[in-house]
C-alpha positions as CSV (number, residue, x, y, z in Angstrom):
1,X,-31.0,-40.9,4.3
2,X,-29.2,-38.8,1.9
3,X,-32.6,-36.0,0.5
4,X,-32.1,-35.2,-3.5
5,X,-29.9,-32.0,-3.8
6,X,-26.9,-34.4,-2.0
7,X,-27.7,-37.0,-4.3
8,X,-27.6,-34.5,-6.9
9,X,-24.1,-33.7,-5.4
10,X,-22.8,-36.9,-5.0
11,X,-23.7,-37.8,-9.0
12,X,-21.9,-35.1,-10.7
13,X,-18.7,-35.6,-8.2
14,X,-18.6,-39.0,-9.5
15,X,-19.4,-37.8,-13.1
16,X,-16.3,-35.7,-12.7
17,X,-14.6,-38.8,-11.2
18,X,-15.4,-40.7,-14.1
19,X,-14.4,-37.9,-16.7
20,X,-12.3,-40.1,-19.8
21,X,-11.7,-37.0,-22.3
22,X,-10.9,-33.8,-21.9
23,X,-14.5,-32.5,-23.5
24,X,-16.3,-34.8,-20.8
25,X,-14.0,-33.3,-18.3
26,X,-15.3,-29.7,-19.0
27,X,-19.1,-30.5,-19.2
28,X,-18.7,-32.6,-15.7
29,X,-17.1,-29.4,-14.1
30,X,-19.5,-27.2,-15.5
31,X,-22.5,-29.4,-13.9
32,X,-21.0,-29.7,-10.6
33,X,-20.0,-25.6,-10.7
34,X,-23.9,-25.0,-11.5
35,X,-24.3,-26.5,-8.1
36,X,-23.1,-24.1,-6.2
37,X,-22.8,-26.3,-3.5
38,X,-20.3,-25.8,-0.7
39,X,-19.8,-29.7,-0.6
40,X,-18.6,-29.2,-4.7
41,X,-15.7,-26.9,-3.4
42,X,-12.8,-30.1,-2.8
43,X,-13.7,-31.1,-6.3
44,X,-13.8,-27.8,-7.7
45,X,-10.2,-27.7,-6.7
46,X,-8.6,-30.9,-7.9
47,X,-9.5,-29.5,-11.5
48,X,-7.4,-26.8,-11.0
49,X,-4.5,-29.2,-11.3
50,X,-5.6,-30.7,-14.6
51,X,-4.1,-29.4,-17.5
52,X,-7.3,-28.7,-19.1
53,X,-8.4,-24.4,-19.2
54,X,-11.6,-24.8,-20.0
55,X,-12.8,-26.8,-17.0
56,X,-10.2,-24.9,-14.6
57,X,-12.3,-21.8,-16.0
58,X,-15.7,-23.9,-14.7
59,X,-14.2,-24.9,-11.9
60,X,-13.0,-20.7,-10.7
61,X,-16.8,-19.7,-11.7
62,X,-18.1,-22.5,-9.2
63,X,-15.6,-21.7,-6.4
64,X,-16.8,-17.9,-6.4
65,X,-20.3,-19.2,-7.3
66,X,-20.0,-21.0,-3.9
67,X,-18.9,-18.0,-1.7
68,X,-17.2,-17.5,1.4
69,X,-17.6,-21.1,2.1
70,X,-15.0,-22.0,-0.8
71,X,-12.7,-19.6,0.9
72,X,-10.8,-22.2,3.4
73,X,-10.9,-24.7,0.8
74,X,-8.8,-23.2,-1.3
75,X,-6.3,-21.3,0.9
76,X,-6.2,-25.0,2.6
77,X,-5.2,-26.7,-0.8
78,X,-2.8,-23.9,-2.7
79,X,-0.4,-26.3,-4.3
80,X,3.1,-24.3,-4.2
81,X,4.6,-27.2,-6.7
82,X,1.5,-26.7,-9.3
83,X,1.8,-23.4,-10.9
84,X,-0.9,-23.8,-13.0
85,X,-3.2,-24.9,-10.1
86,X,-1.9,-22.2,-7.9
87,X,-2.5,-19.2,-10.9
88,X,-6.5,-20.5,-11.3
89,X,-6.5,-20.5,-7.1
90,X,-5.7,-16.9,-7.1
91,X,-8.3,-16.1,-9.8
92,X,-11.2,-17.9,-7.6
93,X,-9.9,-15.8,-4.3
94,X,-9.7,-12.6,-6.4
95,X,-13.4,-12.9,-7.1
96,X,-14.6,-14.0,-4.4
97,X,-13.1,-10.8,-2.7
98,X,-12.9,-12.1,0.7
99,X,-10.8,-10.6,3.6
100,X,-9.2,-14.0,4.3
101,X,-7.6,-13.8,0.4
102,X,-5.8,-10.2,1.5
103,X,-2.1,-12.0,2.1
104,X,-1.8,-14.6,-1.0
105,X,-3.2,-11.7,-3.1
106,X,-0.7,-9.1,-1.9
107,X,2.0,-11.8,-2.4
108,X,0.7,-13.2,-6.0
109,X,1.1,-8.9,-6.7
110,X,4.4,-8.4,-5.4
111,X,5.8,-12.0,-6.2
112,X,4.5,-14.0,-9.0
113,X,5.8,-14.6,-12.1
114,X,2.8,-14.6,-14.3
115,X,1.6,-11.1,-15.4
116,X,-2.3,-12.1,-16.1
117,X,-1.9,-13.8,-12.1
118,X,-0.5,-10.9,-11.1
119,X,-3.5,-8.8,-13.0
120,X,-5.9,-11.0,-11.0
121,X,-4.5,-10.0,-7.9
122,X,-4.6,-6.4,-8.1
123,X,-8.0,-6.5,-9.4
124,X,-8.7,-8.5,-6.5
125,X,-7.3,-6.2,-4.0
126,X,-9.1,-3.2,-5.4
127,X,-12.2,-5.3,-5.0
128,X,-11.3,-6.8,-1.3
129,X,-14.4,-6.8,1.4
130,X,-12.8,-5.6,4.4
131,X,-13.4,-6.5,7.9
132,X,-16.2,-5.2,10.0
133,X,-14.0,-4.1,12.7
134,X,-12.7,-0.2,11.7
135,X,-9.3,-0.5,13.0
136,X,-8.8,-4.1,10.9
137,X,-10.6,-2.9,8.0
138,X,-8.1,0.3,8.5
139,X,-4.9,-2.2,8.3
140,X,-6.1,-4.1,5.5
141,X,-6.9,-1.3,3.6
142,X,-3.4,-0.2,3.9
143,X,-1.8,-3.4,2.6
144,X,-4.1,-3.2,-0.2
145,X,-3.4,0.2,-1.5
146,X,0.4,-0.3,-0.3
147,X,0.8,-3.3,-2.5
148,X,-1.0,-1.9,-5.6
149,X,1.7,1.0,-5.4
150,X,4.3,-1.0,-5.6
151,X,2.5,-2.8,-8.2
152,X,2.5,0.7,-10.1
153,X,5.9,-0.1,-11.3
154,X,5.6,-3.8,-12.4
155,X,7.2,-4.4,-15.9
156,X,4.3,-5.7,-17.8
157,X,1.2,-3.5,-18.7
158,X,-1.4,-5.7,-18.2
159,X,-0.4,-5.6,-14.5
160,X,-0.1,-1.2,-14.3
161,X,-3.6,-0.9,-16.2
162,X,-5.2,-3.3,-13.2
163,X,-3.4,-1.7,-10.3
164,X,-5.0,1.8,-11.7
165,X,-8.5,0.3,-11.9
166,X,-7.5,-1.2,-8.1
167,X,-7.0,1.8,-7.1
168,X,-9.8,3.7,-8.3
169,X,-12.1,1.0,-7.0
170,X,-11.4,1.5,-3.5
171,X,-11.6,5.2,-3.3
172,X,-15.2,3.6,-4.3
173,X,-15.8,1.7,-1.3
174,X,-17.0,3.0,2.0
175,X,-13.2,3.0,3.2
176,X,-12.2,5.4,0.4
177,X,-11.7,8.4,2.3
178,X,-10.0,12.0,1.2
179,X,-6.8,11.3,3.0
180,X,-6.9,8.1,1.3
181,X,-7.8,10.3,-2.3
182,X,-4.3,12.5,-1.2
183,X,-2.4,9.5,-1.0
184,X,-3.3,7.4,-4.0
185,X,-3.9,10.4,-6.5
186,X,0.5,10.9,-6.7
187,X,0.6,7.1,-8.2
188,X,-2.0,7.6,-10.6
189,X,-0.6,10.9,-11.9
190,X,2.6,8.9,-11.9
191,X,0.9,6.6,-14.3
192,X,-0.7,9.4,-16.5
193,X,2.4,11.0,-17.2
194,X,3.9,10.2,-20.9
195,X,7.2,11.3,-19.3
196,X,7.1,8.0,-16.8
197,X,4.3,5.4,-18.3
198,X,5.3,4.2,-21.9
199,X,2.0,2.6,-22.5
200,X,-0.8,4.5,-23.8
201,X,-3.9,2.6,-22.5
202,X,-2.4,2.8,-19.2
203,X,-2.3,6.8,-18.7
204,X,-5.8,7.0,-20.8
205,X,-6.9,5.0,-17.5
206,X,-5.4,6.7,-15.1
207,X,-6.7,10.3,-16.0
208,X,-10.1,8.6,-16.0
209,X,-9.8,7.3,-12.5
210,X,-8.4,10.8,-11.6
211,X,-11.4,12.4,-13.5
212,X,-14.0,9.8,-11.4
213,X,-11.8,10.6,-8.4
214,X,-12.5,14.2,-8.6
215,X,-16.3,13.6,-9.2
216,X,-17.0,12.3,-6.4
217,X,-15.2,14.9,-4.4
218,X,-17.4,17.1,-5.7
């Protein structure tokens, strides 16, 4: 016998199911993303594929509601032929900032054609939980600050302005370390400098990350 916060479950899945107008669509996602429920996460999911933002924006607040338990779901269920679906995937695995997201979101950096994906992705990689284990947390701390300095040269700004606030974020983390400072500290001068970074808002970051960055040496 199913007890009440499965039957709870089960009704707004099939209120979602049963979803006739785009309006009806949004509320249902909404309700089943309050759940938070693990069980929510395959529905959670097939939104993505609608062509609806507003419920694909319900649905990406109930995956990372969820947690780590949405993780496989959607690494298991990235739809290569759905761009749209894909984009909103990578938003949920950015925040959810979990270690098993490190290789779509270096990709999504490097490779995707959307500049606010791509912005997702280094945001996410600056936020990244790394592994327990020193000499895995060590290696995926390198692929995130390797992929967010090659994302210091991406075209659009949108993408530079994220990679500097990437950066800065993990010399927050317990990982950040001064070797680490001596290495990142060149890129965000790089993107400070008038003579190399056209876009205002951009180097008015990066001084400010190298002005935190200093702080907390001190």
């Amino acid at each position: 016998m199913n007890d009440s916060p499965s039957l709870t479950l089960e009704s707004a899945i099939a209120q979602l199911e049963q979803a006739s107008s785009a309006e009806d669509l949004i509320g249902a996602t909404r309700h089943l993303a309050a759940l938070a429920e693990p069980g929510a996460a395959d529905s959670l999911m097939s939104v993505l594929a609608f062509n609806n933002p507003g419920a694909a924006l319900a649905a990406v607040d109930g995956l990372i509601a969820i947690g780590p338990e949405a993780v496989p779901v959607i690494l298991g269920n990235l739809d290569a032929r759905n761009y749209g679906a894909r984009a909103w995937a990578v938003r949920a695995l950015a925040g959810l900032a979990d270690e098993r997201g490190l290789d779509v979101l270096v990709d999504v950096l490097l490779h995707d054609v959307g500049p606010s994906v791509r912005r997702a992705a280094a945001r996410g990689l600056g936020e990244l939980v790394l592994s327990q284990q020193p000499e895995l947390a060590a290696a995926q701390l390198n692929s995130c600050v390797e992929a967010l300095e090659v994302g210091s040269r991406d075209g659009e700004w949108v993408v530079r302005y994220a990679v500097v606030v990437g950066l800065e974020r993990r010399m927050q983390t317990p990982e950040g370390k001064s070797d680490l400072r001596e290495r990142i500290t060149p890129t965000l001068k790089l993107l400070g400098d008038p003579q190399r970074e056209p876009t205002l808002v951009v180097r008015q970051r990066a001084e400010l990350s190298i002005q935190r960055l200093d702080c907390l040496n001190h």
